[in-house]
Biotite code that builds the C-alpha atoms (Angstrom):
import biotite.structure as struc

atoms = struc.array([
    struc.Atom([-10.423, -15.263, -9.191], chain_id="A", res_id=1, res_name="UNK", atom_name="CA", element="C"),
    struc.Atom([-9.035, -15.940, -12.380], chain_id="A", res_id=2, res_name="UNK", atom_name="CA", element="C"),
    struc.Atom([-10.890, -13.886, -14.445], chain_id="A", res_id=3, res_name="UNK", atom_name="CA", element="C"),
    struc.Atom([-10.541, -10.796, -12.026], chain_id="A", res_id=4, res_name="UNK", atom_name="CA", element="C"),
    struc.Atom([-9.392, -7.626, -13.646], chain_id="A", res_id=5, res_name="UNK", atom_name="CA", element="C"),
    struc.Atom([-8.898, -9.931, -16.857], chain_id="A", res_id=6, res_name="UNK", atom_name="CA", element="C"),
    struc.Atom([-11.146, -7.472, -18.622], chain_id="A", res_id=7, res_name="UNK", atom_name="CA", element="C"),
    struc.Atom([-13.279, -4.511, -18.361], chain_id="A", res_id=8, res_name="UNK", atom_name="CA", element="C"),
    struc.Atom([-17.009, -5.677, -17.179], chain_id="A", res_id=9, res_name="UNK", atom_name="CA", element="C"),
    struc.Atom([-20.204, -3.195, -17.094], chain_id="A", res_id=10, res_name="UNK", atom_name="CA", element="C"),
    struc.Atom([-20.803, -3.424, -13.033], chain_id="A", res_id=11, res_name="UNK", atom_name="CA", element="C"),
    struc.Atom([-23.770, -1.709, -13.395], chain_id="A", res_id=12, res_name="UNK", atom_name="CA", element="C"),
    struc.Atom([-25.356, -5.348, -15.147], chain_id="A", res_id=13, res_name="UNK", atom_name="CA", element="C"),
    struc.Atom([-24.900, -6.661, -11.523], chain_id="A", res_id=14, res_name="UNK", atom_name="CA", element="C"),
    struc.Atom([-26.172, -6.553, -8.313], chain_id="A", res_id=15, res_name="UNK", atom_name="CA", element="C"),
    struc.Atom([-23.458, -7.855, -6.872], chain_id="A", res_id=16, res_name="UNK", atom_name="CA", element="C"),
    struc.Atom([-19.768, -8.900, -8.226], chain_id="A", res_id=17, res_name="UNK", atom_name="CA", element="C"),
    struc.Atom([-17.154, -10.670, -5.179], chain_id="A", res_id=18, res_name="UNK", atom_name="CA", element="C"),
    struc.Atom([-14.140, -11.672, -6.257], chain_id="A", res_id=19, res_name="UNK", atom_name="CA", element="C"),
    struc.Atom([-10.866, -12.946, -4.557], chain_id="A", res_id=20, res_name="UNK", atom_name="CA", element="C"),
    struc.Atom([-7.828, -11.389, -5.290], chain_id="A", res_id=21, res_name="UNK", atom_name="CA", element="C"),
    struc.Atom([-5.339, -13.968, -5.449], chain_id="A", res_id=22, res_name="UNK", atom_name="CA", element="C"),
    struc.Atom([-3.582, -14.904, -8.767], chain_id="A", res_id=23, res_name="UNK", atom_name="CA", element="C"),
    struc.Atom([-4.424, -11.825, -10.875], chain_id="A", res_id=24, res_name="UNK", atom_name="CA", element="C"),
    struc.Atom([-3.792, -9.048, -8.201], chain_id="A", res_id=25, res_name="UNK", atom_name="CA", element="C"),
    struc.Atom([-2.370, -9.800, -4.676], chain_id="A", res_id=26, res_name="UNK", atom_name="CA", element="C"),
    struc.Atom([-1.734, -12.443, -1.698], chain_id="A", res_id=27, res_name="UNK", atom_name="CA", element="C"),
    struc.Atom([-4.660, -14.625, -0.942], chain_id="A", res_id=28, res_name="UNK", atom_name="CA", element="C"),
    struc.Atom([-6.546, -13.414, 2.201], chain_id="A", res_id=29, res_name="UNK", atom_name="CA", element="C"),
    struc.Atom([-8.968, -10.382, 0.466], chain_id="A", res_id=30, res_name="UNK", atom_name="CA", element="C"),
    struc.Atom([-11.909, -10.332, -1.666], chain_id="A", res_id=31, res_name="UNK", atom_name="CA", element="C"),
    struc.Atom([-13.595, -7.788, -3.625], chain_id="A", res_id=32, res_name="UNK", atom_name="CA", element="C"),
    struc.Atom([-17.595, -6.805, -2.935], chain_id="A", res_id=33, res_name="UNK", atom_name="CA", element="C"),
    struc.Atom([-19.049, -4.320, -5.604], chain_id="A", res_id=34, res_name="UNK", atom_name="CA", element="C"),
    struc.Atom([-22.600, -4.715, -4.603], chain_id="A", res_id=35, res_name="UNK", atom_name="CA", element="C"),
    struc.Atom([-25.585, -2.355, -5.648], chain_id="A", res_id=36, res_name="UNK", atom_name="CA", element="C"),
    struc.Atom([-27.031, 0.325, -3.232], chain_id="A", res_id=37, res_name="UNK", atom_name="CA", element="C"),
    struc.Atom([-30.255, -1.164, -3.251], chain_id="A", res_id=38, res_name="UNK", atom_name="CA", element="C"),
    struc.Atom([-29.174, -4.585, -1.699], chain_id="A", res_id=39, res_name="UNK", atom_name="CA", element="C"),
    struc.Atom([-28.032, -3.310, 1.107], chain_id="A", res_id=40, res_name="UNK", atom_name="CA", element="C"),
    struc.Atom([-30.673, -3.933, 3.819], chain_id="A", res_id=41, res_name="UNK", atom_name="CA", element="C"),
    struc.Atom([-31.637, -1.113, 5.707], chain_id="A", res_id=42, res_name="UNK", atom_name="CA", element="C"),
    struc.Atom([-31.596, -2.993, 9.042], chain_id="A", res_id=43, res_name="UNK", atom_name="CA", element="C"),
    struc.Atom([-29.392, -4.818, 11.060], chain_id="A", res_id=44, res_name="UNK", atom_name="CA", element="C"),
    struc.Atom([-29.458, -8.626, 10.894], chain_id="A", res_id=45, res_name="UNK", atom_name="CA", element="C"),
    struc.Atom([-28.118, -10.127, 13.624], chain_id="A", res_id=46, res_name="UNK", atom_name="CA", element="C"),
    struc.Atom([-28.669, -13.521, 12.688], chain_id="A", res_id=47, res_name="UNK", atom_name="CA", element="C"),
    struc.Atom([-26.219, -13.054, 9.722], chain_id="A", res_id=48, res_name="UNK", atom_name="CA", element="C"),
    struc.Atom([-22.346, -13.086, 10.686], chain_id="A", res_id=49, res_name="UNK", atom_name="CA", element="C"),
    struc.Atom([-21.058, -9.961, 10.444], chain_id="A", res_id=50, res_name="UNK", atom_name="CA", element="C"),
    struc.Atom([-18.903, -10.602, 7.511], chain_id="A", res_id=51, res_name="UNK", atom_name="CA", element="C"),
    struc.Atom([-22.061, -10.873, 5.345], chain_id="A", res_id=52, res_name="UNK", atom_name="CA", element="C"),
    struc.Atom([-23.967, -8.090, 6.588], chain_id="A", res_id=53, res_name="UNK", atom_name="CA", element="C"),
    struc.Atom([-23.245, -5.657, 4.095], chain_id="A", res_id=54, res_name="UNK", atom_name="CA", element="C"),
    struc.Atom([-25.313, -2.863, 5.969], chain_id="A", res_id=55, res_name="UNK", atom_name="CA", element="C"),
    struc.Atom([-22.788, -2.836, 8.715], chain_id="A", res_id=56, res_name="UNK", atom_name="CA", element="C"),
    struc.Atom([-19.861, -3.380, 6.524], chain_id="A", res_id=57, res_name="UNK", atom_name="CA", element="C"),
    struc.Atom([-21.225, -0.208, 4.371], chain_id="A", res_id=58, res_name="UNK", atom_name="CA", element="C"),
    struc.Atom([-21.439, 1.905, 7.900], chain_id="A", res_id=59, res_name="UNK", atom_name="CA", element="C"),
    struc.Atom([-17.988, 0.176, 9.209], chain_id="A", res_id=60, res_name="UNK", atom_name="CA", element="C"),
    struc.Atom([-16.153, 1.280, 5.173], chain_id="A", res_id=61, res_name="UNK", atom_name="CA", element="C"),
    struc.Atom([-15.357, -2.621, 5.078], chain_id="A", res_id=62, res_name="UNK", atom_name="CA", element="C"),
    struc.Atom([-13.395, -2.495, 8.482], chain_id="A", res_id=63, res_name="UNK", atom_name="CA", element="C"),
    struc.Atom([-16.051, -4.062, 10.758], chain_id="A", res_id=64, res_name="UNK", atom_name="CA", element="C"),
    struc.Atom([-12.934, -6.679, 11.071], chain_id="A", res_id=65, res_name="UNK", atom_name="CA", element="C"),
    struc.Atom([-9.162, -6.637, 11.421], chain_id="A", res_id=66, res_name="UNK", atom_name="CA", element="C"),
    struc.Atom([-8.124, -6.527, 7.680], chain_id="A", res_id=67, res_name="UNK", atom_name="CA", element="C"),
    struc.Atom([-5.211, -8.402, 5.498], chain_id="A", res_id=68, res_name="UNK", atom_name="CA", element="C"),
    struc.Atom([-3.341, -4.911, 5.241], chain_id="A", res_id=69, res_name="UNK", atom_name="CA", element="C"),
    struc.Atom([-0.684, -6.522, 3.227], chain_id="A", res_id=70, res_name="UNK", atom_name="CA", element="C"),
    struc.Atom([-3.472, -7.396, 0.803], chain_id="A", res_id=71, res_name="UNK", atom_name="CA", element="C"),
    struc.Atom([-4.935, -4.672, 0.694], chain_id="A", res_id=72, res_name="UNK", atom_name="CA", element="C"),
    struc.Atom([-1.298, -2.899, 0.080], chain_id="A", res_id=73, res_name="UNK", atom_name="CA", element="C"),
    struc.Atom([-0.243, -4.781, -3.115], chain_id="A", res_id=74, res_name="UNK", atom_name="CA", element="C"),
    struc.Atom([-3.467, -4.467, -4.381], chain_id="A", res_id=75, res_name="UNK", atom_name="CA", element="C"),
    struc.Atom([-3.325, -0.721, -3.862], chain_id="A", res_id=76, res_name="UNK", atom_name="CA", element="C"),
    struc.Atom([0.060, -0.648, -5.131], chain_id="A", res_id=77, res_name="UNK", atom_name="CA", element="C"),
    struc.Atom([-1.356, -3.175, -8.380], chain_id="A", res_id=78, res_name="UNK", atom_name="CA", element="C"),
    struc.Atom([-4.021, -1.359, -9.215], chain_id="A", res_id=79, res_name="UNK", atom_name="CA", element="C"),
    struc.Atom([-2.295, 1.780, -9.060], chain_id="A", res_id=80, res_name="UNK", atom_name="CA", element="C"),
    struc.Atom([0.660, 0.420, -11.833], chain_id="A", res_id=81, res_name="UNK", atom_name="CA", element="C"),
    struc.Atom([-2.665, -1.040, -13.639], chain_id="A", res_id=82, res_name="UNK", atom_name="CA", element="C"),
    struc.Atom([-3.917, 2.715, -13.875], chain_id="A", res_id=83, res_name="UNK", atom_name="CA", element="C"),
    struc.Atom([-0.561, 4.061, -14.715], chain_id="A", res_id=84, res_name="UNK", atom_name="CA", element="C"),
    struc.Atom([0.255, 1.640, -17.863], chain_id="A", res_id=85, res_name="UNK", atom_name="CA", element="C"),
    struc.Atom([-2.836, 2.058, -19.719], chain_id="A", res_id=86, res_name="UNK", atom_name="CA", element="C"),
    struc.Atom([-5.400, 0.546, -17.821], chain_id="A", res_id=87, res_name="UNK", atom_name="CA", element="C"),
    struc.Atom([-7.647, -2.307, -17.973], chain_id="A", res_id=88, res_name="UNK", atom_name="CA", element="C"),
    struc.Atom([-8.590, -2.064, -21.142], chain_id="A", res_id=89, res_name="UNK", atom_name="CA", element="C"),
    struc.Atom([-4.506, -2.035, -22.134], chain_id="A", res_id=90, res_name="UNK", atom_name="CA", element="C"),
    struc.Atom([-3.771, -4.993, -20.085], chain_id="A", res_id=91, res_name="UNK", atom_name="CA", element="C"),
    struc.Atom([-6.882, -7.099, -21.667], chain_id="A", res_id=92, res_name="UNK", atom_name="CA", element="C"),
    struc.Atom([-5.713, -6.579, -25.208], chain_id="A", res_id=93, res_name="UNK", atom_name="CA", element="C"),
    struc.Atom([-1.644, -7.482, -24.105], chain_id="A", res_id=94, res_name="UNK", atom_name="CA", element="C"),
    struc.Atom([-3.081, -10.781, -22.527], chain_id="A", res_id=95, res_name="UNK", atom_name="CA", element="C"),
    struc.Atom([-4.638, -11.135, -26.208], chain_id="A", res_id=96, res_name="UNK", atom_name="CA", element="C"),
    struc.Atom([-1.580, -10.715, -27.438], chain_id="A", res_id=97, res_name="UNK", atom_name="CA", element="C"),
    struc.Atom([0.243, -12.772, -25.347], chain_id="A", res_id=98, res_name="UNK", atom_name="CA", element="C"),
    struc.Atom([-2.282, -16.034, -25.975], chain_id="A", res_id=99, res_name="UNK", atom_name="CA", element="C"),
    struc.Atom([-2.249, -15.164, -29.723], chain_id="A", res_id=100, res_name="UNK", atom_name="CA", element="C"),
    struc.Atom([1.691, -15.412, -29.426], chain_id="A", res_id=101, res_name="UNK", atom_name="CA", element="C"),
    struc.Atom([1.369, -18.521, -27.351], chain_id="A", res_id=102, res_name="UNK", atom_name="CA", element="C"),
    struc.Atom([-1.168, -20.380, -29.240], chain_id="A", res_id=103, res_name="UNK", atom_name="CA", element="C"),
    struc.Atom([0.422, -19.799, -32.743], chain_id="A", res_id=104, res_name="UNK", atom_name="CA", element="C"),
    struc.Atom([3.246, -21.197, -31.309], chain_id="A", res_id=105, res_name="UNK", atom_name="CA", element="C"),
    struc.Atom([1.588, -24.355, -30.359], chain_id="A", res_id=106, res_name="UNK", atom_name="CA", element="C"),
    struc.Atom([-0.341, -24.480, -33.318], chain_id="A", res_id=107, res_name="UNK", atom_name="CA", element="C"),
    struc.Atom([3.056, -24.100, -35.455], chain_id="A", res_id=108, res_name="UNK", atom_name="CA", element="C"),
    struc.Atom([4.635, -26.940, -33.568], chain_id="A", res_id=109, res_name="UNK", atom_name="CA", element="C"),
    struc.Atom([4.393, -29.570, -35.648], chain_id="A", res_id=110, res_name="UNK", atom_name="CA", element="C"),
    struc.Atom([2.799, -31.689, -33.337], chain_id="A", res_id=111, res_name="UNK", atom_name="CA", element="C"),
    struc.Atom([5.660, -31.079, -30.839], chain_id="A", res_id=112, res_name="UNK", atom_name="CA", element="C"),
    struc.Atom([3.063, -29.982, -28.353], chain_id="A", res_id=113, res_name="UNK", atom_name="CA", element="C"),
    struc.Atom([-0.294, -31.014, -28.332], chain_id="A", res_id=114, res_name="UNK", atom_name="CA", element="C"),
    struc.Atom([-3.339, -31.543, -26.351], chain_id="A", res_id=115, res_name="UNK", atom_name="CA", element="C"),
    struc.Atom([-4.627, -35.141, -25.333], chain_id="A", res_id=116, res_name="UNK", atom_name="CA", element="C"),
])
């Protein structure tokens, strides 16, 4: 979860890429399935739970169960800000700001912080 939307990743490497959204996007309580055409089985397996059968959540568009709305709302309303402020690719290079900021700071401490 931590390294969710943290910077831009070729999906089409994977077969499959879940992720949680809690800590860099919304509430705890929804995940993220990218998962390749291919895997999807082509029949029904009933001896899988329904969460994990991705041919029925495919057919179902992900609602085969009651889902976190409010989740799914702030990470609608996230990723939307996300696509209006430059983008992934923006917000990677301000968090490398940000820890280049951070670190020099450390490192120009004196000693004052430190890591034991």
């Amino acid at each position: 979860s931590s390294n969710f939307l943290s910077r831009p990743v070729d999906v089409m490497k994977y077969g499959a890429i879940f992720a949680g959204v809690q800590k860099n996007v919304a509430p705890a309580g929804l995940a993220v399935l990218i998962i390749r055409e291919d895997l999807i089985s082509t029949e029904r397996l009933h001896q899988v739970p329904k969460v994990w059968d991705f041919k029925l959540q495919a057919a179902g568009k992900s609602c085969v169960n009651t889902p976190n709305v409010f989740s799914m709302y702030v990470t609608n309303l996230v990723l939307k800000h996300l696509m209006r402020n430059g983008g992934l690719k923006r917000y990677c290079e301000l968090s490398h700001q940000k820890a280049k900021t951070l670190y020099g700071l450390i490192d120009d401490s004196k000693g004052f912080y430190t890591c034991k």
